[in-house]
N, C-alpha and C positions, 0 to 999 in steps of 0.2 A: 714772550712774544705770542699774539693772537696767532692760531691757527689760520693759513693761507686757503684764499679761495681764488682757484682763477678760471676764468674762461679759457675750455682748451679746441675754443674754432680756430681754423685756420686766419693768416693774416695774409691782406690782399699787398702784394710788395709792388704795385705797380705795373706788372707784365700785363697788356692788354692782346685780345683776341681781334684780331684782324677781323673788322665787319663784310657777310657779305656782299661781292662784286658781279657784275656782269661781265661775262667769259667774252673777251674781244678774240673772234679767229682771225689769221689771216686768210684772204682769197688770192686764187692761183695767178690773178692780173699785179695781184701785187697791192690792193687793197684791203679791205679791213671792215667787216659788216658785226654786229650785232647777233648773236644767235644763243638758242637753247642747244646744247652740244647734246646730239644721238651717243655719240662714242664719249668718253670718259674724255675730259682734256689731260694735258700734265699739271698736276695740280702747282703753285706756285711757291717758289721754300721761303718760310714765315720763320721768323725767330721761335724757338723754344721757347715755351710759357711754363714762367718758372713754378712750381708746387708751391700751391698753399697750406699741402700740410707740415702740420711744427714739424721742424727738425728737431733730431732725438737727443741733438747734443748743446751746447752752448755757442762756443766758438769751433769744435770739429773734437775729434775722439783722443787724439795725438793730446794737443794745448788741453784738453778738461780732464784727461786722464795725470797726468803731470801739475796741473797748476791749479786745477779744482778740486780734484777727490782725493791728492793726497799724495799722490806718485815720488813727487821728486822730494816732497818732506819726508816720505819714510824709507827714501834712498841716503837723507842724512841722517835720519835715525840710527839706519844701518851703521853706516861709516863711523859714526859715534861710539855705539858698541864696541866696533871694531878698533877705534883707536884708545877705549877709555875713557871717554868724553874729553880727551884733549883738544881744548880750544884756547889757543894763544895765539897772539901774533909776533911774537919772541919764541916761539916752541920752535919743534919741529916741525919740516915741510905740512908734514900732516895736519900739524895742529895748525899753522900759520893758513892752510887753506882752507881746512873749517872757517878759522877766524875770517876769513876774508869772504866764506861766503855768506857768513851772517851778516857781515856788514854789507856786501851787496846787496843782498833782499833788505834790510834798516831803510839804503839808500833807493832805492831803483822799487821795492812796494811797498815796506810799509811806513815812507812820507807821502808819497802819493798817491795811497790808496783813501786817505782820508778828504783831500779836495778832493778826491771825484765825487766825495757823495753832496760837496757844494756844488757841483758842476750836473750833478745828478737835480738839482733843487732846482738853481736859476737858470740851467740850460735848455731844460725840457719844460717848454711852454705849459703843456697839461700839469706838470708838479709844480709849477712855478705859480698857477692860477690855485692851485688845491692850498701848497705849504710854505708859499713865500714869506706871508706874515711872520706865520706862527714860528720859522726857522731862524726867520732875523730876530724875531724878540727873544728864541734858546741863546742865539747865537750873546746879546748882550747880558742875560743874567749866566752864561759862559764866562766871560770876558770878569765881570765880576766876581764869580766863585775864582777865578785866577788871580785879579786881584787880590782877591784874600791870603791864598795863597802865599801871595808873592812879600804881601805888608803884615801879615799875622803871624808869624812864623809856627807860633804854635797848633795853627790851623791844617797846617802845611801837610801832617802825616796823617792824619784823619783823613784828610779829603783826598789823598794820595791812597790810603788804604781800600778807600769806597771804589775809586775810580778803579784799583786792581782788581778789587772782585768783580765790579761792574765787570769788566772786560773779559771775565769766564763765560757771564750772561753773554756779553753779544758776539761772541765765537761762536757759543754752539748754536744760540739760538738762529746766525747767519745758517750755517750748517742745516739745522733742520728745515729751514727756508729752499735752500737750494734742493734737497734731497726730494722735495716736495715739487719742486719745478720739475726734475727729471721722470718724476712717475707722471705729472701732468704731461710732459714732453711726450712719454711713451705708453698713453692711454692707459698707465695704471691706476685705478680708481679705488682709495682705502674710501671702506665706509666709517660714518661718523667713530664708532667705537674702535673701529681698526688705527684710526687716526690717531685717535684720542690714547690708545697704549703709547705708539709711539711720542706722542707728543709727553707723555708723562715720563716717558725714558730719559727724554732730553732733560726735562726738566730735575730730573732725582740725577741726573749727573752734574746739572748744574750748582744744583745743594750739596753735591758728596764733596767736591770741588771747593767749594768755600769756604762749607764746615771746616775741612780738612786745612784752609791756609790759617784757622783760627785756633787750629787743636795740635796741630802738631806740626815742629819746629819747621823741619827738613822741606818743606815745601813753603812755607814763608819766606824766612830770614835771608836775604841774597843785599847785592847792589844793582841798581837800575843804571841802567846807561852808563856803567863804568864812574857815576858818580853820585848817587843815594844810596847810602844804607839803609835797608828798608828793614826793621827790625822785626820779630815775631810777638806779635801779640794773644797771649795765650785765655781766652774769651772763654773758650767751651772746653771741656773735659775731654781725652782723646777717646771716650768710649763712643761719643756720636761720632765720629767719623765711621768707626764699626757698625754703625747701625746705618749708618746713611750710603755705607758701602754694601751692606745686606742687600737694604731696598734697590740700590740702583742695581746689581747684580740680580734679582729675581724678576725686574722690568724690564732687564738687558735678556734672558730667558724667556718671558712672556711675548714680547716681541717677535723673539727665534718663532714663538709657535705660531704667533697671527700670521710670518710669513711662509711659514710651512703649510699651514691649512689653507692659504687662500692659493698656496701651490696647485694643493692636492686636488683645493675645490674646485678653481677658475682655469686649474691651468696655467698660471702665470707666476713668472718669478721677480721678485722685488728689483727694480735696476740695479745692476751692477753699480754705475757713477754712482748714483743716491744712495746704495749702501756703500760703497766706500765713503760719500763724504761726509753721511752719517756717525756713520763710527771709527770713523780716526780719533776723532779727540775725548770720544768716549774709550776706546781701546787705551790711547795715551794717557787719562785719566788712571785706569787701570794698572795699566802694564809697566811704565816708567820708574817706578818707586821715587828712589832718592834723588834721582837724574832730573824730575820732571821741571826743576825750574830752570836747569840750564835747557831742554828740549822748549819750553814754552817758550821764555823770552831773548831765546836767540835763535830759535828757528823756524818755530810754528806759525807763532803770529806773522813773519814775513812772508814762509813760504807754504804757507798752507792758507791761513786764513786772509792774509789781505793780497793774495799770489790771487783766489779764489773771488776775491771781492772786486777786482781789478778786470779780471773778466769777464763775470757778469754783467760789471757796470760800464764797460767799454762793448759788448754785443748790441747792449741797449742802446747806446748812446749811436753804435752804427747802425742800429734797423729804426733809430727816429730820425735819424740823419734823412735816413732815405738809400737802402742799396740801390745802385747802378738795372739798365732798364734789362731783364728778365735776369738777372742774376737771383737764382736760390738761396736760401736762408741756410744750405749747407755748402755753399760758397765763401761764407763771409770770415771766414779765416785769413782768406787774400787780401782780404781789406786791413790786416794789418799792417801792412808794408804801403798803404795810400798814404797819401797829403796828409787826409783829410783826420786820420787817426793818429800820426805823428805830432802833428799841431796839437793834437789833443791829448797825446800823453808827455810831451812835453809843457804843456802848460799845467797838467794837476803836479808832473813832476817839482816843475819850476817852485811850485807854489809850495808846495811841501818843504822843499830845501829849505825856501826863505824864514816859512813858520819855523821848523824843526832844525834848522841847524843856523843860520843867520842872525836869526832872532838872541838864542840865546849864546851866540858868540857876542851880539852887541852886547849886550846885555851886561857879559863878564868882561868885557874888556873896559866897561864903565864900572867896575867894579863891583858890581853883582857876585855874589858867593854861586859856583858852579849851580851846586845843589837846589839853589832857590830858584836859579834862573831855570834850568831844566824842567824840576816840578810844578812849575807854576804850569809855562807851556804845554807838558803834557797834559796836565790833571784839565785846562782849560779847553785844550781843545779835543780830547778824547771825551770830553762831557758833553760836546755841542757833537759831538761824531756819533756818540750810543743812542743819543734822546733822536738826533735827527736820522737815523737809520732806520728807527724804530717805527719810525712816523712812514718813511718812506713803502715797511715792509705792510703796513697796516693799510694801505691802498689799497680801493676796492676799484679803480675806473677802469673799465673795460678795455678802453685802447692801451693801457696800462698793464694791463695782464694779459692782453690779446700778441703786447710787443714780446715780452716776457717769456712766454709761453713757447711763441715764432722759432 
């Protein structure tokens, strides 16, 4: 992902300054004249005029702490530990409630975290002028690599395998997206080369990552959705995973030290949000071992990375909306419980089930093999989801980053 540039001026929400008026006294007959007041009048109570400067957080500190930077993913990590990684829905209390809270977050973010970033395209008039074409023509050569999919069978786990790495890429790279909002949020400014460490941390984590699903077993070989066996494909030697864990480990140090110097130097310390959301899945890269694909694809991707993506793109979609007249940009947490946001997370929700789970019930119930039906749908529309996110982060329009920012 290109490195993010935004504008970090304030955004006008609407709240206007009451123009001045001529002071009406009244007179002791009980009339009413025109005058320049000698004495101070009392002056007249105006609504609050809401700040233009960005708020420091997303949606408020509680919701980005928990559902952006990582909180409540690494409240299951915890509990995981703690139980062993039992995760069953036939287990024990324990396991049966793991299991059920992975399938929550499946059901409730990440089917729905993927239409919003259609809802993100044709809903917002400025994205919809910039990448309406170009998303509907992904969307049909999408729809197409699905068909292959679905008629080729032997195409089936290739294109299945790309789309699993892909999905390392657009995890972190969301991640260092946001981590970079939050320092624009709160007037931290990395210069070009400060940026540019970080950005190559992300990036050597995204290759360790990879390497590593192609060299060594334990983090490959699983089953998707309770119905692909995704088998290990042994590509590279396990020695590059060592090397690749080397480099990401001395950029994950290099890093340590740009934010310590620009401590020492500016006085300032890197956000708390933006480094958590930074390095969560740089840590879990790390720290997980053998666990990591049960942590990945039953908990992270729901409650860290599309918990996180669902946020962002639901604040957005409230401050183009247009918040309510002098309401502040660190108000807009209340507007979860409006109309106007329910409508609206019921409808990417809606949309999601139908793709994700309707789809390919029809599908088998017309005799479709699970397996095909399933990998077609994901590999088809998590294709049209990477390329059009991408598109999205790669915006440079002003009101666009001015929203963002807010």
């Amino acid at each position: 992902m290109d490195e993010l540039s935004f504008s970090t001026a304030g955004v006008n929400d609407g709240a206007k300054t009451p123009a001045p008026s001529t002071v009406v006294a009244q007179q002791p007959g009980g009339g009413s004249s025109c005058q320049s007041p000698s004495t101070p009048p009392i002056a007249p109570t105006t609504p609050p005029v809401a700040s233009q400067e960005p708020y420091e957080w997303i949606m408020g500190p509680t919701i980005d702490m928990l559902f952006v930077c990582g909180g409540f993913f690494w409240i299951i990590v915890a509990a995981l530990y703690l139980t062993n990684f039992d995760v069953n829905l036939y287990g024990s209390p324990t396991a049966f409630s793991l299991a059920t809270v992975s399938i929550i977050g499946l059901q409730l973010l990440g089917d729905a975290h993927q239409p919003a970033t259609l809802f993100r395209v044709y809903g917002s008039k400025t994205t919809r002028d910039k990448l309406g074409v170009p998303v509907t023509l992904i969307g049909v050569f999408a729809l197409a690599v699905g068909l292959c999919a679905f008629f080729v069978s032997s195409s089936t786990m290739l294109l299945l395998k790309i789309i699993l790495a892909w999905g390392i890429q657009h995890q972190l790279a969301q991640s260092y997206g946001i981590a970079l909002v939050y320092c624009y949020k709160r007037k931290y400014y990395l210069t070009k080369n400060e940026k540019q460490v970080m950005f190559l941390m992300v990036q050597s984590a995204i290759v360790f990552m990879i390497v590593r699903m192609f060299s060594v077993k334990e983090f490959a070989q699983f089953r998707l959705s309770n119905s692909i066996d995704v088998p290990f494909w042994n590509v590279l030697p396990s020695w590059t995973t060592t090397v690749a864990g080397c480099v990401l480990g001395a950029l994950v140090l290099l890093f340590a030290g740009v934010v310590a110097r620009k401590y020492v130097r500016d006085k300032q310390m890197f956000p708390l949000p933006g480094l958590c959301t930074l390095m969560s899945l740089i840590a879990l890269g790390l720290c997980a071992g053998d666990k990591f694909l049960i942590i990945w694809y039953l908990f992270s991707t729901w409650w860290f990375h599309s918990s996180q993506y669902l946020v962002i793109t639901s604040a957005f979609y409230l401050k183009e909306k247009g918040l309510p007249e002098n309401m502040a940009f660190s108000e807009i947490g209340k507007l979860l419980w409006s109309p106007t946001f329910i409508k609206y997370y019921l409808l990417v929700f809606g949309t999601g089930f139908t793709v994700f789970y309707l789809i390919p019930c029809w599908l088998v119930s017309n005799g479709v093999e699970k397996a095909v039906a399933i990998g077609a749908v994901y590999i088809a529309f998590n294709l049209h989801h990477y390329i059009t996110d991408a598109l999205i982060w790669k915006l440079r329009d002003p009101s666009i980053q001015k929203l963002l920012i807010a």
